[in-house]
C-alpha positions as CSV (number, residue, x, y, z in Angstrom):
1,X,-10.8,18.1,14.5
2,X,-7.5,20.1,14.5
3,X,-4.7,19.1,12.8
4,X,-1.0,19.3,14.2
5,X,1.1,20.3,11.3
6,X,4.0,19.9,13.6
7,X,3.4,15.8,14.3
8,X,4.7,13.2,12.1
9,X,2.2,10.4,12.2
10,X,3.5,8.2,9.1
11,X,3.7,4.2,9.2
12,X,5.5,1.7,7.5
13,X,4.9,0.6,4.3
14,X,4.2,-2.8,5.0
15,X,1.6,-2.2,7.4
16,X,-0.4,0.1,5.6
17,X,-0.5,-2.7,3.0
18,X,-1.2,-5.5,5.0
19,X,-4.2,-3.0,6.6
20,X,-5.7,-2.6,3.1
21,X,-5.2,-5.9,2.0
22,X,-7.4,-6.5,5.7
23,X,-10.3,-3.9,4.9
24,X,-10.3,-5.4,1.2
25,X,-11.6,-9.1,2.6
26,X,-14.2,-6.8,4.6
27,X,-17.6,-7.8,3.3
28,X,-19.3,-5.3,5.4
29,X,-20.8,-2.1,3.8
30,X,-18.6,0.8,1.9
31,X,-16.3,2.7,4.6
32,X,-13.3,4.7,4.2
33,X,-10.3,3.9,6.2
34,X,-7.3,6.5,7.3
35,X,-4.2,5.0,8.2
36,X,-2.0,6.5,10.4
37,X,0.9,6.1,13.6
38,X,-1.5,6.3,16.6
39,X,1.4,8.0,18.2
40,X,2.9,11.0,16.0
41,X,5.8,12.6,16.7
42,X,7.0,16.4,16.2
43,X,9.0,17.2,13.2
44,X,11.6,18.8,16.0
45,X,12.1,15.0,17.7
46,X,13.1,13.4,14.1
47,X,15.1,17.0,13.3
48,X,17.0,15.9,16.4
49,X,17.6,12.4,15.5
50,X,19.1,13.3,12.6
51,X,21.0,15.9,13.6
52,X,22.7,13.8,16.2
53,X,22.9,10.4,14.0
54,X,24.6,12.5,11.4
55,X,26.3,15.1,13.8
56,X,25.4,18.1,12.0
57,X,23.9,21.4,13.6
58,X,20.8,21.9,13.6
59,X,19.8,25.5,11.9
60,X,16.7,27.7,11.6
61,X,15.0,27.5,8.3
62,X,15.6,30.8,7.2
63,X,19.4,30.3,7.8
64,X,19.2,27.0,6.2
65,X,17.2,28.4,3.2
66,X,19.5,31.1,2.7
67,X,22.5,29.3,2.4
């Protein structure tokens, strides 16, 4: 499986709570569980948000890092 270090595939809080606090009551054998957004989103969509909600530029990292 490849991984896309350019998607964003967090979830709220309170739903990756209220999932463990579901796989918890589970009486079924020992599993492991990975919680995560079924639909990602690129690190360039939320840079965008941002950028616009605060209206600020967006900058390449190097030109960001260097200042």
């Amino acid at each position: 499986m490849l991984i896309n270090r350019q998607a964003v595939d967090w979830i709220p809080v309170d739903f990756a709570a209220a999932a463990i606090l579901d796989f918890r009551r589970y009486s079924g054998p020992a599993h492991i569980v990975h919680l995560r957004h079924p639909r990602p989103v690129s690190w360039r969509l939320i840079a965008a948000s941002l950028s616009e909600e605060f209206s600020v530029p967006l900058v390449p990292y190097p030109e960001w890092f260097a200042k």
